[in-house]
TORKOLSE-192831 format. One line per 4 residues: number of its first residue (from 1); their letters; for each residue x, y negated, z of C-alpha. Coordinates in steps of 0.001 Angstrom, whole numbers, plus 500000, padded with zeros to 6 digits. Layout:
<atoms>
NUM) a) X,Y,Z  ...
</atoms>
This chain:
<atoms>
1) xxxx) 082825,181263,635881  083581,179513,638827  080690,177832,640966  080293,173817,640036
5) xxxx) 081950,171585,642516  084108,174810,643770  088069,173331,645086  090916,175415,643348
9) xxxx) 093460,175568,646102  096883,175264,644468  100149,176373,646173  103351,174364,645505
13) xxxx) 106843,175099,647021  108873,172763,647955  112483,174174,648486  116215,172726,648354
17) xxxx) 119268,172269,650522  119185,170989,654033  118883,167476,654309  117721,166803,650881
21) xxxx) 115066,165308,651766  111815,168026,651452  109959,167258,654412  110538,163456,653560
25) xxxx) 108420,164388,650275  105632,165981,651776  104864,163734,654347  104703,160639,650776
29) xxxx) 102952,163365,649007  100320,164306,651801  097286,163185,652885  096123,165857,655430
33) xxxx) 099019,167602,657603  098184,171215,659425  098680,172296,662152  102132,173540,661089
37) xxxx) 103061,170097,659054  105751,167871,659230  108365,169882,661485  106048,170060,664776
41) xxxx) 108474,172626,665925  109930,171189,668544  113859,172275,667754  113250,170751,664331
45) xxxx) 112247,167399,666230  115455,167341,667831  117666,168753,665415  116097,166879,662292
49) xxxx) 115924,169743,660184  112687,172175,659289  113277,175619,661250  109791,177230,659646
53) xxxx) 107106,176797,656914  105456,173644,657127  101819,173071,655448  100436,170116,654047
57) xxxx) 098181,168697,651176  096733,166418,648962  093573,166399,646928  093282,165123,643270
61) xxxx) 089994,165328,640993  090447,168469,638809  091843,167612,635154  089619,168162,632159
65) xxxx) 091327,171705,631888  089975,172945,635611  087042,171370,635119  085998,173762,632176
69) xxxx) 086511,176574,634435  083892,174845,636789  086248,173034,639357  085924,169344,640348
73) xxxx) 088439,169355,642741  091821,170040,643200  093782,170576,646730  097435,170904,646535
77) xxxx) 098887,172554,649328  102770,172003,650393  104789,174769,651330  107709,173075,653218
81) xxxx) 110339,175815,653163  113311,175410,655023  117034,174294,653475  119340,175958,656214
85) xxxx) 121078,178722,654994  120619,180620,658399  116727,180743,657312  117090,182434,653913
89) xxxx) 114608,184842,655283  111435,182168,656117  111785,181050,652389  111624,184323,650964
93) xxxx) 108332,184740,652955  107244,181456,651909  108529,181750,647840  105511,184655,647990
97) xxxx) 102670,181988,648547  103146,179542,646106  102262,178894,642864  104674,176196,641412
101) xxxx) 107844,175211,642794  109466,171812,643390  113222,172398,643579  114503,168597,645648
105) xxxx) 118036,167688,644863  120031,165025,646800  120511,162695,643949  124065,161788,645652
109) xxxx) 125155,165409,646112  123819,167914,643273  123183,171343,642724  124527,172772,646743
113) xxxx) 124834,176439,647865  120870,176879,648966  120009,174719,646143  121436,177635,643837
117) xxxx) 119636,180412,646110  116104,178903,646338  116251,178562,642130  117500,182265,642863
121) xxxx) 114307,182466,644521  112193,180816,642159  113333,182668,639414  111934,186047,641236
125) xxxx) 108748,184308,642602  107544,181409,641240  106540,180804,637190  107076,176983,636947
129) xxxx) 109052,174487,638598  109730,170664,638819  112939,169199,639505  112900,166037,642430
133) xxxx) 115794,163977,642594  115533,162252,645797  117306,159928,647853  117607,157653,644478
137) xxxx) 117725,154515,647168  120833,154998,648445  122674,154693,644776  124101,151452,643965
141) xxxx) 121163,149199,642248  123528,148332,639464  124391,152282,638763  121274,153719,639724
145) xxxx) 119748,154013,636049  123424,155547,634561  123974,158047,637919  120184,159570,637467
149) xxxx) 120834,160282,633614  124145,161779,634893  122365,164275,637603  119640,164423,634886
153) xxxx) 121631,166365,632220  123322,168143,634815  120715,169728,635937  119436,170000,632452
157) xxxx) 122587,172254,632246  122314,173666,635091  118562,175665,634449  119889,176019,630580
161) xxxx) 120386,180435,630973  117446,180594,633721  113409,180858,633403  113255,177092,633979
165) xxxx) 114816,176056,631024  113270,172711,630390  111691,172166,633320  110093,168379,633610
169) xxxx) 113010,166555,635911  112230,163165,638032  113475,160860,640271  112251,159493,643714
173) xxxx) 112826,157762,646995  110459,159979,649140  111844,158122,652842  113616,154869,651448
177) xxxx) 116231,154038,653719  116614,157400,655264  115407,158813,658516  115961,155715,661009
181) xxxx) 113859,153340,658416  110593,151751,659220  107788,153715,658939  106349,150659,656254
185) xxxx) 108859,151426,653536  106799,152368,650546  108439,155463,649038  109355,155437,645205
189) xxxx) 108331,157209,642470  105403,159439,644165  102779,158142,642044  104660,159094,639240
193) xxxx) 105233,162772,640577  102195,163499,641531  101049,162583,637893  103624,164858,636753
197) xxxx) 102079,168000,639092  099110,167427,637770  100292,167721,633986  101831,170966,635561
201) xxxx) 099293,172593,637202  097503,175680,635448  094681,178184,636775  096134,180417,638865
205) xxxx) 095298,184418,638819  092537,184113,641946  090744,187553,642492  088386,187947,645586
209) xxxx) 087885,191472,645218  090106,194093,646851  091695,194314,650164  091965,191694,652114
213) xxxx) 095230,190623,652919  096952,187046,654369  100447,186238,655213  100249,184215,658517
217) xxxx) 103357,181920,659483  101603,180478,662488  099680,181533,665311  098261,179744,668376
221) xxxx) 095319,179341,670537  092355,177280,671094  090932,177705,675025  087651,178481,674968
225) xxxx) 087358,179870,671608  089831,182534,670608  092908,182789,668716  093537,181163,665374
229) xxxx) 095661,182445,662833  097162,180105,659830  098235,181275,656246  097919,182090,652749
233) xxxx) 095692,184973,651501  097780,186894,649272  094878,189105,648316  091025,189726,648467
237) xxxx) 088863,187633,650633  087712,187416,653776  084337,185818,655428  082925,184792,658861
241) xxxx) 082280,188054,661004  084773,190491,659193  086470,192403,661022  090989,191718,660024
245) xxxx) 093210,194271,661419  096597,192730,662685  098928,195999,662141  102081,194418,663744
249) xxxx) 099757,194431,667316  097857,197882,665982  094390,195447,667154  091059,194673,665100
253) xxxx) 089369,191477,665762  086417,190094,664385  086860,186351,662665  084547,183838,664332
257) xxxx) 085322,180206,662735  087445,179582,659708  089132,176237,658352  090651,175184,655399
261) xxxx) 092614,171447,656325  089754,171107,659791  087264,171985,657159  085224,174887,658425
265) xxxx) 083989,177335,655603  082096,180235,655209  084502,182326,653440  088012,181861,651629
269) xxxx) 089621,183465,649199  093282,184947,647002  095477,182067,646962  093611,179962,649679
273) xxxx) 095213,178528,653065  093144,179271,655799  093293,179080,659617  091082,182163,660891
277) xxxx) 089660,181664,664711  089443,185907,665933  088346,187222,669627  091560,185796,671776
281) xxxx) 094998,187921,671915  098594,186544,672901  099619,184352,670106  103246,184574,671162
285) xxxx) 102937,188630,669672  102085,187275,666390  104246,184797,664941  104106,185375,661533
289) xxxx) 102899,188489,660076  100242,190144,657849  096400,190197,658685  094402,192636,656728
293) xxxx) 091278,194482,656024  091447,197817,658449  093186,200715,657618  094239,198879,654337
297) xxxx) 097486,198703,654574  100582,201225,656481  103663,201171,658164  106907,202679,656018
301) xxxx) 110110,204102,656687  111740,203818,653373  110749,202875,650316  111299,203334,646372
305) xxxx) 111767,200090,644210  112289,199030,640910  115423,197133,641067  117596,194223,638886
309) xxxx) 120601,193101,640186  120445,188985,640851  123424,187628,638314  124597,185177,640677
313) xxxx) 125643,187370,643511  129480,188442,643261  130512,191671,643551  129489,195384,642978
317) xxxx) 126020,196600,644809  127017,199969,646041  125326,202985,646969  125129,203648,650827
321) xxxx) 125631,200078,651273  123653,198200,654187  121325,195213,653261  118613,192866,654851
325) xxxx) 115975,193774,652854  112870,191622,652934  109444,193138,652782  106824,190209,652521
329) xxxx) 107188,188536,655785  109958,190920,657300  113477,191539,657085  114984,194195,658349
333) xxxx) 118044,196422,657746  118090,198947,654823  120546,201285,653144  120100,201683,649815
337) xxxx) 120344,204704,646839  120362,203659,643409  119565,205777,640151  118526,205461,636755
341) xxxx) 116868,207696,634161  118899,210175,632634  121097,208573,630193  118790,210127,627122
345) xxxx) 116216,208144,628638  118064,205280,628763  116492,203359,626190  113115,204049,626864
349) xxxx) 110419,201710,628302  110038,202426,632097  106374,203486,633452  104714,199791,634219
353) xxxx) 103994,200776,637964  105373,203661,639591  107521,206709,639084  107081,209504,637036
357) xxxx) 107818,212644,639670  107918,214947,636577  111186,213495,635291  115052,213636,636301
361) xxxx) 116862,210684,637504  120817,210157,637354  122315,209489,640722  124381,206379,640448
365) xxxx) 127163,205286,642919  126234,201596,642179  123977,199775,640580  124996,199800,636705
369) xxxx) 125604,196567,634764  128231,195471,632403  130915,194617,634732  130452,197903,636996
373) xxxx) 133004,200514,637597  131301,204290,636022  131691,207044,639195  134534,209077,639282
377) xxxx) 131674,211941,639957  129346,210575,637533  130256,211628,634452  127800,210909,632226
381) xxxx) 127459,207244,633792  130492,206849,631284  127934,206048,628660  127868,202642,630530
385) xxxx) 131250,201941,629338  130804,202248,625849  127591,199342,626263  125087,201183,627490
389) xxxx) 122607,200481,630391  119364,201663,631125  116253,199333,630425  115357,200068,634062
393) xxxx) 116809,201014,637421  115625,201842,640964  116831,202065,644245  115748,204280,647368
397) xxxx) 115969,202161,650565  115848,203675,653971  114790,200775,656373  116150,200679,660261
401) xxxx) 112929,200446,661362  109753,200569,660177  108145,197613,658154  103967,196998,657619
405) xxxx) 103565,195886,653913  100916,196376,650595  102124,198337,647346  103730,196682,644727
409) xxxx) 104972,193501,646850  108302,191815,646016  111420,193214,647708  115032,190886,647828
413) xxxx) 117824,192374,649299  120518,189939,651011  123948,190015,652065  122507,187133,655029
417) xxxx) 125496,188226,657441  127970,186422,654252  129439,183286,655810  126932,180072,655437
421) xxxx) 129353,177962,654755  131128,179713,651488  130007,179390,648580  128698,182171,646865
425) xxxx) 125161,183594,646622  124034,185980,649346  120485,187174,647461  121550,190236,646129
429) xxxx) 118945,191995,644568  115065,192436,643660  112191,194658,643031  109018,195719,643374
433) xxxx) 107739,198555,645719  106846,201319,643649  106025,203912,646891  106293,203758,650364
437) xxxx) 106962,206733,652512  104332,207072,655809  106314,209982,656994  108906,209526,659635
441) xxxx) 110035,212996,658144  109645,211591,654798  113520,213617,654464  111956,216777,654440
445) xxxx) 108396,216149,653407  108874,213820,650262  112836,213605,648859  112583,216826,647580
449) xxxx) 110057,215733,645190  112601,213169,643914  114779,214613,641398  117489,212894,641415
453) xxxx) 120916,214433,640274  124581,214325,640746  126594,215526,637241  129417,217336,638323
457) xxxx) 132200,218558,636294  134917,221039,637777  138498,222302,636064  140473,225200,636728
461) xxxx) 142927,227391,635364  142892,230828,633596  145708,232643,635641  145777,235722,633634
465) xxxx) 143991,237806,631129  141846,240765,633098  140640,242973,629866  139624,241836,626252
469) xxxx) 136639,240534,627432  137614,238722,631285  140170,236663,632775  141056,235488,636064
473) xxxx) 140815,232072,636927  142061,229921,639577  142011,225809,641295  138288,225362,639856
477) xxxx) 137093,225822,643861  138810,225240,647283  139108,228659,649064  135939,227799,651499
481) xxxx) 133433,227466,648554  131327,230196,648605  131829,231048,644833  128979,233134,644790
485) xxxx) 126101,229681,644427  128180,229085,641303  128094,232749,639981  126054,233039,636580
489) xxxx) 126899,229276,635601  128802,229605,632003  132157,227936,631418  134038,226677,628495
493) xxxx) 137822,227362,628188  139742,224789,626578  140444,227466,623595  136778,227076,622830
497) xxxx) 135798,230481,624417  132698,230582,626128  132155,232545,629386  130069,233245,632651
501) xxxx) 131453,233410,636021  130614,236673,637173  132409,236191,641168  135280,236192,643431
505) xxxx) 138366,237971,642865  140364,238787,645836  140459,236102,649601  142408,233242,647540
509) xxxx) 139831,231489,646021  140346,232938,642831  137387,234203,640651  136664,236274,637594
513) xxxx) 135063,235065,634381  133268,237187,631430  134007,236421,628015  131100,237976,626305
517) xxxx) 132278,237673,622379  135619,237895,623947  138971,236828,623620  140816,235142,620791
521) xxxx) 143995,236553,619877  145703,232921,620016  144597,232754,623211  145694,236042,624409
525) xxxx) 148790,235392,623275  149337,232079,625520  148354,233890,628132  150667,237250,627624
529) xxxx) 152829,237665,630088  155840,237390,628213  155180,234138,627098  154448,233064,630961
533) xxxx) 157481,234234,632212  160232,231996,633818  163914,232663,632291  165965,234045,635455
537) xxxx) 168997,235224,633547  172664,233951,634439  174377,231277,632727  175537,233283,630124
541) xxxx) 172445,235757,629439  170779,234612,626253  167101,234404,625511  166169,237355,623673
545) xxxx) 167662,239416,626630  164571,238393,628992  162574,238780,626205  161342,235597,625984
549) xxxx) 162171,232175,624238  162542,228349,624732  159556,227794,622437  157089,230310,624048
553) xxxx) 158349,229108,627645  157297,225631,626445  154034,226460,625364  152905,227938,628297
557) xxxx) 154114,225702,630894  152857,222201,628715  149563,224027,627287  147953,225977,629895
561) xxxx) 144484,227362,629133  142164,225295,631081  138668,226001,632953  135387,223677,632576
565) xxxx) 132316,224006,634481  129772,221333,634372  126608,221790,636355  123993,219158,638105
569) xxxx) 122674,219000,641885  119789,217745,642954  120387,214902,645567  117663,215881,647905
573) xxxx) 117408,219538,647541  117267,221348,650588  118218,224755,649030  121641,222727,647420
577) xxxx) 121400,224686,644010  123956,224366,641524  122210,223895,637992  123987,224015,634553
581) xx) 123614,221012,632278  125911,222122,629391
</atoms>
């Protein structure tokens, strides 16, 4: 139970296309700007546009619901993300902070490319969201009723096969008149959305115990005093005197002052915005980052995921393929492995957090979903086409440098090099991070505890019969294999005979198998001579003088007796053993 007269500090994300409009809404919404509000940046000043996270609030008495939990007060906090495509990355980081979403659409324009990527986003972060139609001032007065019913169901339509379905939908005038307006135009519609956050606004999870950890998007300092760091605690808590560790700078410093909106306080909380005053350091090393309790969280060089494919993005997601991958509040550049259970564990319910090392994993060439392609190598991915797909996949990424970031924390891979100006969705993929590797040899020192495997399946050729119970075989390996890591695996002619490949026969590549119950007389006889044997007589030498026939010659050239060897390798094993799976 919550302390009486406590604040719940509740995040909401405000997100949309450039120029719809966003910061316009927080600035109607707020009543107290921070010190990152309102596009202080000084390129967004003079290009118009927000270029980072801006922070703002407003505070409301708690509804009856709150107040049951023992809060009086509620403080809304703004998280102005960004609308230009170029920053994809800042609202990621900032989708990870909030608690409700307010997707603004330019009433005049619709749905837009980053429109469709921050719902992308929402639909990965966030758990509710509220539709703003702005810019409803610059519709014709006459039309305006008919043209926001219009956008209305369109939208409607639009959230119809996402997590939103439903989602309330309203229109405003957040800056009437646009940017060059007077600063005395009374903005429409605000009193009516703010009643409608309220109706939306539920008790967040908030849990003080734990590590602490706090995403920072600012960082500046205060002569005389120290350094102050802004941002949203993601996890635990933190009071006056603590010592934070800032990994990116590999520093501890101890916290001095706090503020929440120039309020100072005594301690702060999960899901709190907080500026935290530490010993002084160069705020131009810290720009945004994570702040933590010491030794609490560690630097990775790859990285194991759960992954789902985001339905939206075109295209196949390959292995090998390169990706900025974001890891809280960093994206860097990552290629990526995916695999999936083995394909009798397909229909099983994954482990809720982490991997199982015990089990076997099926290497997959690309992430598998009803419009991918089964591997040529993969055979038994061909289970995909007839409907089949795993209830869970995961992905191995190997970052380009080293990233600083908790367990389990949201992962998006993007395709952010994609033109901005086409229109297609460049969010690729999500997860959760499952394991990190510490190791810089993590190659050596952990992969080989991952066993993931490649199906293989060979074919080759019985050449000629050896003895009742061997034949020689041929074209199942190119003449560098060393035959002898496949010797012991069995093999299945296409007669049905069963046999083991007992090694290399002769410098050609060719090999001899065992045939322990051996041969069938059918399939001795397809592989007699006589019935192999090319016809060289002369024009006018008949059949039965080679002592063969057109029937038998047939046979054996159309029907030859065929090799298969199907085996498994482990992905990651150093020794490169060939295993049999059939």
């Amino acid at each position: 139970m919550a302390e009486t007269g406590k604040t719940l500090n509740f995040n909401i994300g405000v997100l949309g296309h450039i120029d719809s409009g966003k910061t316009s809404l927080a600035k109607a919404l707020s009543s107290t700007a921070s010190t990152a509000a309102f596009d202080k940046n000084p390129q967004s000043r003079e290009r118009g546009i927000t270029l980072d996270l801006g922070f703002s609030c407003f505070t409301l008495p708690a509804p009856e619901r709150l107040r049951t939990s023992g809060y009086n007060s509620l403080q809304c906090t703004l998280v102005d993300c960004p609308g230009h495509a170029s920053l994809i990355r800042t609202i990621i980081g900032g989708s990870q902070i909030i608690d409700l979403m307010m997707l603004v659409i330019d009433v005049t324009k619709g749905m837009q490319t980053q429109s469709a990527e921050c719902l992308v986003i929402g639909e990965i972060a966030c758990q509710k969201m509220v539709v703003v139609l702005n810019k409803i001032d610059l519709l014709p007065e006459g039309k305006r009723q008919a043209a926001i019913e219009k956008m209305t169901k369109k939208m409607q339509k639009t959230l119809e096969n996402t997590k939103f379905q439903g989602s309330p939908i309203i229109a405003v005038a957040a800056r009437p008149g646009g940017p060059e307006a007077s600063e005395t135009e009374t903005a429409q519609g605000v009193p009516e959305l703010i009643q409608l956050l309220t109706s939306q606004i539920y008790l967040p999870t908030r849990d003080p115990s734990g590590p602490f950890l706090m995403a920072v998007d600012h960082c500046f300092s205060i002569k005389g005093q120290g350094t102050v760091m802004t941002g949203t605690i993601l996890s635990g808590s933190v009071s006056l005197n603590d010592n934070v560790e800032i990994p990116a700078l590999k520093v501890t410093k101890k916290v001095r002052t706090m503020q929440m909106f120039h309020k100072p306080v005594g301690s702060a909380m999960q899901g709190d915005r907080v500026g935290i005053c530490v010993t002084q350091f160069d705020p131009k090393l810290l720009e945004r980052g994570l702040v933590c309790t010491p030794d609490s969280l560690h630097t990775i060089h790859a990285a194991i995921i759960s992954v789902k494919k985001i339905p939206y993005f075109r295209g196949s997601l390959h292995t090998k393929a390169k990706f900025h991958i974001t890891v809280g509040h960093e994206t860097v550049m990552g290629r990526v492995m995916f695999f999936s259970p083995a394909p009798d564990d397909f229909d099983k319910d994954p482990p809720e957090q982490g991997l199982d090392f015990e089990k076997e994993y099926l290497y997959q060439e690309e992430y598998l979903s009803k419009d991918s392609k089964s591997s040529d190598t993969n055979e038994e991915s061909s289970q995909v086409g007839e409907g089949r797909l795993p209830k869970q996949q995961w992905a191995l990424l190997e970052f380009e440098k080293p990233v600083t970031c908790p367990k389990l924390c949201l992962v998006i891979g993007s395709k952010l090099d994609t033109d901005i100006h086409a229109n297609t969705c460049r969010l690729a993929f999500h997860g959760v991070l499952l394991e990190g590797l510490e190791d810089k040899n993590y190659a050596e020192s952990f992969l080989p505890k991952l066993k993931v495997y490649k199906q293989k399946h060979k074919e080759g050729q019985v050449e000629r019969v050896n003895d009742d119970f061997s034949v020689i075989g041929r074209a199942l390996f190119k003449k560098e294999t060393n035959i002898q890591m496949f010797v012991g695996l069995k093999v299945k002619l296409s007669t049905g005979e069963e046999g083991v490949i007992e090694g290399t026969f002769g410098q050609s590549g060719k090999y001899k198998i065992r045939i322990p119950n051996g041969l069938q007389a059918d399939t001795k006889q397809l592989l007699t001579p006589s019935s192999k044997k090319k016809s060289k007589a002369g024009k006018g030498d008949t059949a039965a003088s080679t002592g063969t026939n057109k029937e038998d010659e047939g046979k054996a050239e159309t029907h030859p007796v065929l090799i298969n060897l199907w085996f498994k390798r482990y992905v990651f094993d150093p020794h490169k053993k060939m295993i049999q799976s059939r």
